[in-house]
C-alpha positions as CSV (number, residue, x, y, z in Angstrom):
1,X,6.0,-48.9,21.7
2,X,6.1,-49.6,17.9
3,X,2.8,-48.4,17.1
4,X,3.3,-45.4,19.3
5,X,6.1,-44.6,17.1
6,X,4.9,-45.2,14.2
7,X,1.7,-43.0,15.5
8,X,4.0,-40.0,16.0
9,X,5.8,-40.2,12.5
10,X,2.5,-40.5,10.6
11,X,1.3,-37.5,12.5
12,X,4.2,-35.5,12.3
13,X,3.8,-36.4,8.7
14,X,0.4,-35.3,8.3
15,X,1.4,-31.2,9.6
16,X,4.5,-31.7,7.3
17,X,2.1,-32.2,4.7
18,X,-0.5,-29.4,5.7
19,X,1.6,-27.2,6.2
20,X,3.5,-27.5,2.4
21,X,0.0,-27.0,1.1
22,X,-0.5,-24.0,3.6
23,X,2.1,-22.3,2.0
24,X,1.2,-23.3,-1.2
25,X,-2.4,-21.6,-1.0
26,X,-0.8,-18.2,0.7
27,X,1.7,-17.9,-2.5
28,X,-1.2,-18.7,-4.6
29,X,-3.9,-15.7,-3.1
30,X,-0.8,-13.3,-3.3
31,X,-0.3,-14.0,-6.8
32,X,-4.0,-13.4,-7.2
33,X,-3.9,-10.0,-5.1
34,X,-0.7,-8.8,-6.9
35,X,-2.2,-9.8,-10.7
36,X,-5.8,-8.0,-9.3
37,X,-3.9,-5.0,-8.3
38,X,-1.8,-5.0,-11.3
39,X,-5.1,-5.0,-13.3
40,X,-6.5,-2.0,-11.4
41,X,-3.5,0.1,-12.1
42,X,-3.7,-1.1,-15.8
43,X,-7.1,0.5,-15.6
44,X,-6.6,3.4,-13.6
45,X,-4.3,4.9,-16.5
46,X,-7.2,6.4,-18.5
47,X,-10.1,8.6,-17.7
48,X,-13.5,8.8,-19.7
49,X,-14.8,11.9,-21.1
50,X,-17.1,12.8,-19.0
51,X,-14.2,12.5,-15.7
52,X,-11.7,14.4,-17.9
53,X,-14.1,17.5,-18.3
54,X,-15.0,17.0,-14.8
55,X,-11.3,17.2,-13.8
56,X,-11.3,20.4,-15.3
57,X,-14.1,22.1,-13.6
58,X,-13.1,20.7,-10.3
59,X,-9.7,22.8,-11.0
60,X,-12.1,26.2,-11.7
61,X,-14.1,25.4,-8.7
62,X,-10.4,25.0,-6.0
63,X,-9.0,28.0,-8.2
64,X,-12.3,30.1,-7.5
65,X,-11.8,28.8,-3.8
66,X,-8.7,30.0,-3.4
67,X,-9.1,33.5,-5.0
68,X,-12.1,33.9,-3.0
69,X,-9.9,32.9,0.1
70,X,-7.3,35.2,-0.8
71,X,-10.0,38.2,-0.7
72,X,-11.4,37.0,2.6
73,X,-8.2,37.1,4.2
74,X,-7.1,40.5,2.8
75,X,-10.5,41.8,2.9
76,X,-12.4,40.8,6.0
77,X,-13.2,42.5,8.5
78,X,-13.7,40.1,11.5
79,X,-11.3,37.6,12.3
80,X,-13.6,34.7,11.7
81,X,-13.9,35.7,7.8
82,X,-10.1,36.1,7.7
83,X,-9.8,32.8,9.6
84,X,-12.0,30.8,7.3
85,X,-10.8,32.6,4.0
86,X,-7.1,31.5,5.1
87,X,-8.2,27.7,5.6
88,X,-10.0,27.9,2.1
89,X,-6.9,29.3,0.9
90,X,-4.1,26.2,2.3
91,X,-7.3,23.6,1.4
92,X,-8.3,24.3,-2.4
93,X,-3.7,24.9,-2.8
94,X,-3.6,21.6,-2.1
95,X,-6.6,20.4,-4.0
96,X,-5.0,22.5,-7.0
97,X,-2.1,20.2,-6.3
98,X,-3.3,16.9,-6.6
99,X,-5.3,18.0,-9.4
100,X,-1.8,18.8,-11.2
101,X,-0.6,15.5,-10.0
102,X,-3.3,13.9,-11.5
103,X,-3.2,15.1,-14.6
104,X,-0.1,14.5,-15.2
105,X,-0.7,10.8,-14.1
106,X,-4.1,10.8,-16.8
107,X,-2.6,13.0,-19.2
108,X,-5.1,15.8,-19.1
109,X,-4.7,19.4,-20.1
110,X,-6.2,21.4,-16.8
111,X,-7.8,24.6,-17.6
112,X,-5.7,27.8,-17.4
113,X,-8.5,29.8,-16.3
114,X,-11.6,29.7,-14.5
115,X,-15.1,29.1,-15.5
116,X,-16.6,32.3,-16.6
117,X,-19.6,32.2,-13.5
118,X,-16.3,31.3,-10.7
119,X,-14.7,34.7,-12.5
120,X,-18.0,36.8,-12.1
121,X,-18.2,35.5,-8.4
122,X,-15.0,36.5,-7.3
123,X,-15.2,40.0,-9.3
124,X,-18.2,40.4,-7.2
125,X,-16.4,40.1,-3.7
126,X,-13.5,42.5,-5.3
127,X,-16.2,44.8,-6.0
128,X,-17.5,45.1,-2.3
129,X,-17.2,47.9,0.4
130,X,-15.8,47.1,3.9
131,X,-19.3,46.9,5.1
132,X,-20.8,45.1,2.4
133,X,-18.0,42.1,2.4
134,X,-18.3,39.7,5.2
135,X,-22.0,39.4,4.3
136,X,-21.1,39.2,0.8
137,X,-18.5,36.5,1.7
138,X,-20.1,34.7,3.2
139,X,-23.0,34.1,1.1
140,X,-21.1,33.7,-1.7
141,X,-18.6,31.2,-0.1
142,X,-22.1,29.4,0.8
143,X,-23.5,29.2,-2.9
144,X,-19.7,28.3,-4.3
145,X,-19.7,25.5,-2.1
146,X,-23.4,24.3,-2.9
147,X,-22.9,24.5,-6.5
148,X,-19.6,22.6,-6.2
149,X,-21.0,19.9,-3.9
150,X,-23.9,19.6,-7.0
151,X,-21.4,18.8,-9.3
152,X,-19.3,16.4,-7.2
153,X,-22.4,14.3,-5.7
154,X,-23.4,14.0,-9.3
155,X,-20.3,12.9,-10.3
156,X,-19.4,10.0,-7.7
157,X,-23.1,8.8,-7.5
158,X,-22.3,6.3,-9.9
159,X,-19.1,5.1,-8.8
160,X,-18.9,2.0,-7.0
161,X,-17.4,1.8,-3.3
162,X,-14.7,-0.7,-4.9
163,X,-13.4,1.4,-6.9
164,X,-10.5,2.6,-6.0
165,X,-8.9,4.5,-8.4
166,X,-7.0,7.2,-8.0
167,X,-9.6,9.9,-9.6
168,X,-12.3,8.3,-7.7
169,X,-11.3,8.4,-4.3
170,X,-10.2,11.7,-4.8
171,X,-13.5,12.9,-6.4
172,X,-15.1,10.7,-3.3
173,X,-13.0,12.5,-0.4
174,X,-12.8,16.0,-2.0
175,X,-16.8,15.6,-2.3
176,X,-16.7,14.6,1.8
177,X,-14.6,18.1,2.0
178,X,-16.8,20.3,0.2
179,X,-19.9,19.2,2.4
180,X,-18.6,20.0,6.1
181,X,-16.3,23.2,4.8
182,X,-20.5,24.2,3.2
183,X,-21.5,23.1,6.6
184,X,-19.1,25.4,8.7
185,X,-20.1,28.4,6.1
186,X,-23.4,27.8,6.8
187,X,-23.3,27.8,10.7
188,X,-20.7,31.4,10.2
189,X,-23.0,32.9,7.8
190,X,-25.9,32.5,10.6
191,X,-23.5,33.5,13.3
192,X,-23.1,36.5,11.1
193,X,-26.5,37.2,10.6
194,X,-27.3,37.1,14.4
């Protein structure tokens, strides 16, 4: 009966034990995960060059978006241009406002107006009859989108999956957008066509 008791306090002793240096290793990877993420906000307070010029085209390419949205939805003539134009329009406002949250956050002077070629292509759609613009549209909404997605893949293709700052996975889910939005103009354009 001794050794049965004794038995029961040396194992009762032994979880006591395991379970002080249980908790001991959970404070210690917390530390570790709140110093790492620490760290990455540390590093996420700067951009390079090359992202801060980047930041600015990406603002020319949502503000020629939306303008180009804008004309679609005045100017279309079938529903599906107006539709699409409309969706362009609420998408790129908002991508026009994270862009201004960003820069604010990296300290970076946007653009006030848009690249010279984004002007030309939205003075082109302005320029178009009734029966010239859905076409026009939607070729143009096609090539604006290519060239865009260009410019993005070339820009994330060196950042690594880790990293998470806030510019990259921006740059990373915006590029994501820009591919299935090309992909829906694509499929209207040849709907169009037909």
């Amino acid at each position: 009966m001794k050794n049965l008791s004794m038995a029961t306090a040396l194992l009762c002793g032994c979880f006591a034990f395991a379970s002080c240096g249980s908790n001991t290793q959970e404070t210690d990877s917390t530390t570790n995960v709140d110093t790492e993420l620490n760290t990455t906000a540390a590093a996420d307070s700067t951009l390079n060059d090359d992202k801060r010029e980047f930041m600015g085209h990406a603002h020319s390419v949502s503000t020629q978006q939306v303008e180009m949205g804008k004309l679609a939805a005045e100017k279309g003539v079938t529903a599906q241009v107006r539709d699409y134009g409309q969706q362009m329009v609420d998408l790129y406002s908002k991508k026009l406002e994270e862009l201004q949250d960003m820069s604010n956050q990296y300290n970076v002077t946007l653009p006030q107006q848009m690249e010279e070629d984004h002007a030309g292509r939205i003075q082109e759609l302005r320029d178009k009859s009734p029966e010239e613009f859905d076409r026009t549209y939607w070729d143009a909404v096609v090539e604006a989108h290519k060239d865009a997605l260009g410019e993005f893949e070339d820009n994330v293709k060196d950042i690594e999956e880790t990293d998470n700052t806030t510019f990259n996975l921006w740059a990373r889910n915006t590029t994501k957008e820009i591919r299935a939005q090309m992909e829906n103009a694509m499929r209207f354009r040849q709907d169009h066509k037909n």
